[in-house]
Each structure stands twice: as structure tokens, then as C-alpha cells.
C-alpha beads as a LAMMPS data file, in Angstrom:
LAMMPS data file: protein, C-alpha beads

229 atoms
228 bonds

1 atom types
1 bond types

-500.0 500.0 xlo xhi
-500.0 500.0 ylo yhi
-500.0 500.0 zlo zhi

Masses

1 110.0

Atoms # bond

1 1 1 17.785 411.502 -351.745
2 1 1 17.110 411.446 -347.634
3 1 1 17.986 407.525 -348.360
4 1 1 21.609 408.088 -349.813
5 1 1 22.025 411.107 -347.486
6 1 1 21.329 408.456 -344.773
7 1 1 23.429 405.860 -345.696
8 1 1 26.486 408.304 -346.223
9 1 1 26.231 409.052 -343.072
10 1 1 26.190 405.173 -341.560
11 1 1 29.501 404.873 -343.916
12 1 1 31.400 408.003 -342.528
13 1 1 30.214 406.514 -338.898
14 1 1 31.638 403.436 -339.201
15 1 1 34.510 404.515 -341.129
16 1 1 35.609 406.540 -337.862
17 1 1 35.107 403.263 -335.461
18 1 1 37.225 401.338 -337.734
19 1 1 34.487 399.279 -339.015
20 1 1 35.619 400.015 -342.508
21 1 1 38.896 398.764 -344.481
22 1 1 40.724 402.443 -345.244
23 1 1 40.010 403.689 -348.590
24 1 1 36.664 401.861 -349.117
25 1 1 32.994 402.475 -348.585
26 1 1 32.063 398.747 -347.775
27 1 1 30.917 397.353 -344.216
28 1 1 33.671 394.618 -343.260
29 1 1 33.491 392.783 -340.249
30 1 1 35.128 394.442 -336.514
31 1 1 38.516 394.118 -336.648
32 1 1 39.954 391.846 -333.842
33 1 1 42.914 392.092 -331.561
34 1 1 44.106 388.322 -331.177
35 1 1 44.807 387.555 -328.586
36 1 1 42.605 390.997 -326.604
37 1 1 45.001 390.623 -323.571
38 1 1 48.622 390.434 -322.494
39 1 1 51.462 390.679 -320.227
40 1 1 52.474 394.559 -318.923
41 1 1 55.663 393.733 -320.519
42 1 1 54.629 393.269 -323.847
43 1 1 56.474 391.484 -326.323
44 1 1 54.055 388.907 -326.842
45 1 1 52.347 387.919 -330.211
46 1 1 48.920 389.136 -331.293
47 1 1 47.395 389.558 -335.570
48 1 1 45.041 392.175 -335.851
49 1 1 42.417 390.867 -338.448
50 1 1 39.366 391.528 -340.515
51 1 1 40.334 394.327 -342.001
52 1 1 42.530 395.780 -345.113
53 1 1 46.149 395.869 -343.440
54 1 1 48.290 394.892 -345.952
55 1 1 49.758 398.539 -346.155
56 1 1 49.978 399.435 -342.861
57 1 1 53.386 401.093 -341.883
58 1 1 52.386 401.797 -338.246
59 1 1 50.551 399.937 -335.675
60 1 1 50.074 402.042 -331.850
61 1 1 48.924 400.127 -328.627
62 1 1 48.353 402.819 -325.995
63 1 1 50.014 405.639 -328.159
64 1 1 53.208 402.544 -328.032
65 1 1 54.564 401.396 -331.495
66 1 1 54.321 398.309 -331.419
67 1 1 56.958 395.371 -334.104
68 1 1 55.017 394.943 -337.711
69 1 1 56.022 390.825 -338.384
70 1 1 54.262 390.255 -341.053
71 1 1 50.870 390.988 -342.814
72 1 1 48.196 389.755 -345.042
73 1 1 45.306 390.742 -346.842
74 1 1 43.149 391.419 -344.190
75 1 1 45.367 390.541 -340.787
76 1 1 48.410 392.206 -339.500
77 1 1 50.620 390.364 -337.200
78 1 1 52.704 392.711 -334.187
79 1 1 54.655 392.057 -331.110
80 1 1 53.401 394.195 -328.334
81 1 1 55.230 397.345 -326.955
82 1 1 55.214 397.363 -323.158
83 1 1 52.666 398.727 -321.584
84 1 1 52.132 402.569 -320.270
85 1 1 49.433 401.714 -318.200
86 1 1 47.542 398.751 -317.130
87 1 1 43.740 398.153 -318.253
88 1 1 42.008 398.584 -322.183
89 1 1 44.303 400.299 -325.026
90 1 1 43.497 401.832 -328.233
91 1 1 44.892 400.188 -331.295
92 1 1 46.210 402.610 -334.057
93 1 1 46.682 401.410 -337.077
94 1 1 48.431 403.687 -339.594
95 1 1 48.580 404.032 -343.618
96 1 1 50.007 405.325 -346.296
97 1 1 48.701 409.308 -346.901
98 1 1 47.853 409.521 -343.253
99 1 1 45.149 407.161 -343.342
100 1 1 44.172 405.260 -339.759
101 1 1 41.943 402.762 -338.238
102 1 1 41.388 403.364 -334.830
103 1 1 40.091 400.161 -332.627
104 1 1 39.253 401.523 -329.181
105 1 1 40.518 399.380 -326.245
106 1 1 40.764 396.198 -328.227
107 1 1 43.862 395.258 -326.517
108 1 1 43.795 394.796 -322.532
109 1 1 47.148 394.859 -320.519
110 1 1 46.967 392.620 -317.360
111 1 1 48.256 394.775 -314.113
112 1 1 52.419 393.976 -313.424
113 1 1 52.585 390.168 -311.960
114 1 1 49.580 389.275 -313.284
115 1 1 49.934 386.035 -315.422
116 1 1 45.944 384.708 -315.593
117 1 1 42.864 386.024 -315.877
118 1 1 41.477 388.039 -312.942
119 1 1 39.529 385.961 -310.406
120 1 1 41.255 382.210 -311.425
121 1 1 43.041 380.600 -308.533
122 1 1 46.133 381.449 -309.846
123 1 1 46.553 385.223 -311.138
124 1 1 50.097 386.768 -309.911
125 1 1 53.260 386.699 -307.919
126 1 1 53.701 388.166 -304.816
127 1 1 56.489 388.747 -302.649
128 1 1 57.102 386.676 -300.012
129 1 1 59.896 386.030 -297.181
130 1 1 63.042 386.455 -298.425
131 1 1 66.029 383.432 -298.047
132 1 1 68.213 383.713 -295.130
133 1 1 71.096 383.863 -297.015
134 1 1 72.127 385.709 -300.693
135 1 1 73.002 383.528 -303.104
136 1 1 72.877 382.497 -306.795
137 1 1 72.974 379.235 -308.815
138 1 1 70.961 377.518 -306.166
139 1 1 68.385 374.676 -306.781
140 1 1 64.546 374.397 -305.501
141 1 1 61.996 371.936 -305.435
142 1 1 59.253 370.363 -303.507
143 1 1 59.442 367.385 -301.211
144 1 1 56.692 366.514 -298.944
145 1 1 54.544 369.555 -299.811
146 1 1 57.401 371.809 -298.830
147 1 1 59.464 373.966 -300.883
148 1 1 63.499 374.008 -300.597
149 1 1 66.256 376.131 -301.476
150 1 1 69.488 373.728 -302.063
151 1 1 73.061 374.871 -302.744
152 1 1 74.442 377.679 -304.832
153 1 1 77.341 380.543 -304.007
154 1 1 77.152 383.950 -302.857
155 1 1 76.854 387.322 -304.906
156 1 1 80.711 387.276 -305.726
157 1 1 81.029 384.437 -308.488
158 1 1 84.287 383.108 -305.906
159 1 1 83.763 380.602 -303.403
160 1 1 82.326 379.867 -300.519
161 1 1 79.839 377.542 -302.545
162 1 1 76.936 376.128 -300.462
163 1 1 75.950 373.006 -298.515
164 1 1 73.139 375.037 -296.842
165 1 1 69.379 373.802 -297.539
166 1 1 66.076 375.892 -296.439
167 1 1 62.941 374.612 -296.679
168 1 1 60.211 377.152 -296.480
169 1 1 57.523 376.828 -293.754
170 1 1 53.655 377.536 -294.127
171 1 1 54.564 379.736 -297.039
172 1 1 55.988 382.854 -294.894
173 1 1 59.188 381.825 -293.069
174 1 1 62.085 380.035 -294.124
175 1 1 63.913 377.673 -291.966
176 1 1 67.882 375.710 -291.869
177 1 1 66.947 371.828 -292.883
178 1 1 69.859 369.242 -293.503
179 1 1 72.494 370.330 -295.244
180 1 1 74.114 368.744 -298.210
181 1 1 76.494 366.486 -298.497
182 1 1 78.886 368.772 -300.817
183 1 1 79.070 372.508 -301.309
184 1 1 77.588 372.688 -304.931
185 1 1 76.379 375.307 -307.566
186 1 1 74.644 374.955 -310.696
187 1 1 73.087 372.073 -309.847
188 1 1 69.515 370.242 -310.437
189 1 1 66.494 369.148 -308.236
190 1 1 63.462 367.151 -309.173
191 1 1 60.903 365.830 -306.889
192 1 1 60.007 361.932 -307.447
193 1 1 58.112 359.621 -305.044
194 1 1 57.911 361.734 -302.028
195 1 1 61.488 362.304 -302.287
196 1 1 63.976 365.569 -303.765
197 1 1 66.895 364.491 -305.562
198 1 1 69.818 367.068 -306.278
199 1 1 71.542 366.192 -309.531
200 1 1 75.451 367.262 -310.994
201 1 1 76.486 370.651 -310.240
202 1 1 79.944 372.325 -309.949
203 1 1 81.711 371.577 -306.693
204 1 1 85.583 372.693 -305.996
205 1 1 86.606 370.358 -307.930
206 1 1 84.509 370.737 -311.531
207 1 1 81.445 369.355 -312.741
208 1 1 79.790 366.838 -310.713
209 1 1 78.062 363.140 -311.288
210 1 1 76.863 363.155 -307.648
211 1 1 73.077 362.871 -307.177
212 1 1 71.619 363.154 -303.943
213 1 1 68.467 362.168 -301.777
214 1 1 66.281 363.925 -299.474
215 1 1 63.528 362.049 -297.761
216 1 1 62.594 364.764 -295.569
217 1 1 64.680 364.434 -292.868
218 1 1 67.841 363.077 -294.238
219 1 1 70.243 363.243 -297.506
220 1 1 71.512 360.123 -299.262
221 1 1 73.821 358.962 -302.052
222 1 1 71.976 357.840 -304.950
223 1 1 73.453 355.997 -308.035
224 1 1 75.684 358.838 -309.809
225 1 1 75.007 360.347 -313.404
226 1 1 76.819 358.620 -316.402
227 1 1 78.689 361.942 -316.883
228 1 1 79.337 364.930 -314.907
229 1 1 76.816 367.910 -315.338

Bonds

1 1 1 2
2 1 2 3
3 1 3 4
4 1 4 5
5 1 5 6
6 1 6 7
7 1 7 8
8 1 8 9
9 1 9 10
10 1 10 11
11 1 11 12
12 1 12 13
13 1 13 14
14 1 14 15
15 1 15 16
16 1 16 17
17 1 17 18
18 1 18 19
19 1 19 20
20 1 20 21
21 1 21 22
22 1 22 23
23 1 23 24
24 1 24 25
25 1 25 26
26 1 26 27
27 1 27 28
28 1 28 29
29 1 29 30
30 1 30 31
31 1 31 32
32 1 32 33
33 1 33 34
34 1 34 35
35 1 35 36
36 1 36 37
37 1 37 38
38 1 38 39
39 1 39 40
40 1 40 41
41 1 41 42
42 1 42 43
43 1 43 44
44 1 44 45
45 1 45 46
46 1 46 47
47 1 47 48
48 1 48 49
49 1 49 50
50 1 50 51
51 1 51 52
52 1 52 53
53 1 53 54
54 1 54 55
55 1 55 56
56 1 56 57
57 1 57 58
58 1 58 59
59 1 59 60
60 1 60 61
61 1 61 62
62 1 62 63
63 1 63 64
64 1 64 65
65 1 65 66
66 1 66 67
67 1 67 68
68 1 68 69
69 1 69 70
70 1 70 71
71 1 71 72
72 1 72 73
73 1 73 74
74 1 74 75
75 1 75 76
76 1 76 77
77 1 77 78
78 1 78 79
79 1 79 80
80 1 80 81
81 1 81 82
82 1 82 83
83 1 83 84
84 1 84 85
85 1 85 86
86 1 86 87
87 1 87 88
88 1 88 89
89 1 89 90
90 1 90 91
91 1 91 92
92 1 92 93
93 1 93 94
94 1 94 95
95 1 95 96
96 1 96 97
97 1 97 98
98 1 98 99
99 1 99 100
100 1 100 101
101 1 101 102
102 1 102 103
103 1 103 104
104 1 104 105
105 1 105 106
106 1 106 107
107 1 107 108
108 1 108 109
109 1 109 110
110 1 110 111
111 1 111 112
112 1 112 113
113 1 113 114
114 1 114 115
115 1 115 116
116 1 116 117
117 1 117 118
118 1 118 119
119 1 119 120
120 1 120 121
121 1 121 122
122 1 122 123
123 1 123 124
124 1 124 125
125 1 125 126
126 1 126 127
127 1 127 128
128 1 128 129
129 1 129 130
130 1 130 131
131 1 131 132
132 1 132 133
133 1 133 134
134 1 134 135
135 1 135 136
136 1 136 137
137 1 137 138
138 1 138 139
139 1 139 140
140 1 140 141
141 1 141 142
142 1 142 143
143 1 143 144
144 1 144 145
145 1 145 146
146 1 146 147
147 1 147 148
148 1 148 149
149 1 149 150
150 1 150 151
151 1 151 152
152 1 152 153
153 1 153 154
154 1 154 155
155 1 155 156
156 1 156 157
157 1 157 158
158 1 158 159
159 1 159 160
160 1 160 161
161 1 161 162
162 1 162 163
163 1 163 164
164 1 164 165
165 1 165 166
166 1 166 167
167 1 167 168
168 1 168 169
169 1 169 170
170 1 170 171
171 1 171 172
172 1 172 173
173 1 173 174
174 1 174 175
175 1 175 176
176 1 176 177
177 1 177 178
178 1 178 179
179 1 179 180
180 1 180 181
181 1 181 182
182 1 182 183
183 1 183 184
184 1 184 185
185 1 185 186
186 1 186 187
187 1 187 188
188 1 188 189
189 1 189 190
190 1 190 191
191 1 191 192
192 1 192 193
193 1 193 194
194 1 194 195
195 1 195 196
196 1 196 197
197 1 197 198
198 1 198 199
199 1 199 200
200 1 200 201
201 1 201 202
202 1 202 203
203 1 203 204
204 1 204 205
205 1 205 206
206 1 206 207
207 1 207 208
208 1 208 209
209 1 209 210
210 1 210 211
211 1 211 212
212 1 212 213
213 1 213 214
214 1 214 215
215 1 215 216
216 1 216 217
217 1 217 218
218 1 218 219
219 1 219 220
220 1 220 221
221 1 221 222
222 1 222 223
223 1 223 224
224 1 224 225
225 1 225 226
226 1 226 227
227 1 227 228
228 1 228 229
């Protein structure tokens, strides 16, 4: 009698963590979150599993609803609602008759910015020193360990289109380096072989086969694309 009484009480106890598929009195594995962390933004990808959610009708991160895809036997899959707060959330899963399963902070939004783990080399953005100069449809890339802004057109979407190139020093400042050839927007950089080369574009006269050369210290004509771009 004390032994049944006992064991009820296990059941209702892991029924309330959510160790127990709704409905049922048997022990299933923890249900998972898939993966546990995210973006503050949300709308990534994650399956809930080991548990009974093929008739769940609401899923909750944070108090959130989060997008039902698509479901299983005993997975759920959801895109993730943005996040209230940064740091664990509770999972709510909802059922039919006002049944739940409640997984407490099995999801883990990462702080705004943050795009690794904390404590990898690589965890965020940050701002940094603005350009000199507004302007859109620009190019970058790196050339000698040095980043550089090429091209583009201001705010307006009428000319004046660009020639002007800044390369940005030690990571803070930014600073005028040779100018291009051509005003251009829209166009593409690459770095190759210690070198930056500007492809196509849209200069004043349409699209563009030009591709340029930037050693550094200098620009130069390279041989032009088959087509304009």
C-alpha cells in the first residue's frame, strides 16, 4: 500500500517536470530542446524531442509562441519567437484539454550581437569607427591585413557615385587611400594573392566589365569580365 502510495507520488512528480508524455503514467526520457541555444532574434530552427508531441497546438519559449513546422511521434519541430530577454527560457508545450509540458530553461538565448558561445575568440559585434563618408552599395575587403571600403553612392539613390576608397587603420580609425579609377556602385571585391580586386559595378554609364587592382598602394586595370555585372 505505502509502495503504490510511493510510486504515485514519483509519477505526479515527474509528470509536473515534464518527464512524462501528457496523458500517460510511464517514465520517458527528458525531453530535449535541439539545438538548447540561439540567436536573440529568434527565428532559427530547433525539434523538441523525447516526448509525446504529436498533438501539441501550442509551443511557448519565454511566455513567446513560437511557429509549429511539423511534428512526430515523439519530436516537435518550431522556429523560435524572438527573444524577451536574454539568458535560460521555459519551454511550454501545450495540448488539447489544457494539457502542458513544461521544460524549465531548456532553451538559452545568447545576449543581442552575440553569434558564438561565450568565452570563444570570436563571440559578437561591436561598434566601431564609423566611415568618413555615408554611403550605400559600396564594396569591402582585405588587402594586406587591412580592411577597405571601395565605391558606392550616397543616401539619395542619385548620383554623385564614388571613386573614394578607405582603408581602416589598427581597427579604430579610418583613413582616405587611393581612389578608384571610376566612380562605381554595386560593385564586387575579393582579396587574392596579397592583392584586392574590384569587379563590375554600375558606373554613369550602366553595368560595368571593369575589374580593378589594388596592391596596396596603387590601382590597376586588370583583364575585364566577359560581360558586364
Amino acid at each position: 500500500m505505502h509502495h503504490a502510495k510511493r510510486m504515485g507520488t514519483i509519477i505526479l512528480a515527474l509528470a509536473a517536470a515534464g518527464w512524462l508524455a501528457p496523458g500517460t503514467a510511464s517514465v520517458r526520457a527528458q525531453a530535449l530542446v535541439v539545438p538548447a541555444r540561439g540567436p536573440y532574434a529568434g527565428g532559427n530552427r530547433a525539434i523538441i524531442t523525447n516526448g509525446a508531441f504529436a498533438s501539441a497546438t501550442n509551443v511557448l519559449v519565454a511566455g513567446a509562441p513560437a511557429t509549429i513546422l511539423n511534428a512526430g511521434a515523439d519530436w516537435i519541430a518550431i522556429r523560435l519567437p524572438a527573444a524577451r530577454a536574454p539568458g535560460p527560457a521555459d519551454v511550454l508545450i501545450q495540448f488539447p484539454a489544457g494539457g502542458t509540458t513544461l521544460l524549465a530553461d531548456a532553451y538559452t538565448y545568447h545576449p543581442p550581437g552575440i553569434i558564438g558561445l561565450p568565452g570563444t575568440p570570436i563571440i559578437g559585434w561591436e561598434a566601431i569607427a564609423g566611415l568618413p563618408l555615408g554611403e550605400q552599395f559600396l564594396a569591402a575587403g582585405v588587402c594586406s591585413g587591412a580592411v577597405y571600403a571601395v565605391g558606392g553612392m550616397n543616401a539619395t539613390y542619385f548620383p554623385p557615385m564614388y571613386t573614394n576608397v578607405f582603408r581602416l587603420d589598427g581597427g579604430t580609425n579610418w583613413a582616405p587611400a587611393p581612389a578608384l579609377p571610376a566612380p562605381a556602385y554595386t560593385l564586387a571585391a575579393a582579396s587574392y594573392s596579397n592583392a584586392l580586386y574590384v569587379l563590375g559595378g554600375f558606373g554613369g554609364s550602366g553595368s560595368l566589365t571593369n575589374v580593378n587592382r589594388f596592391d596596396g598602394a596603387a590601382w590597376s586595370q586588370a583583364a575585364g569580365l566577359p560581360a558586364p555585372r
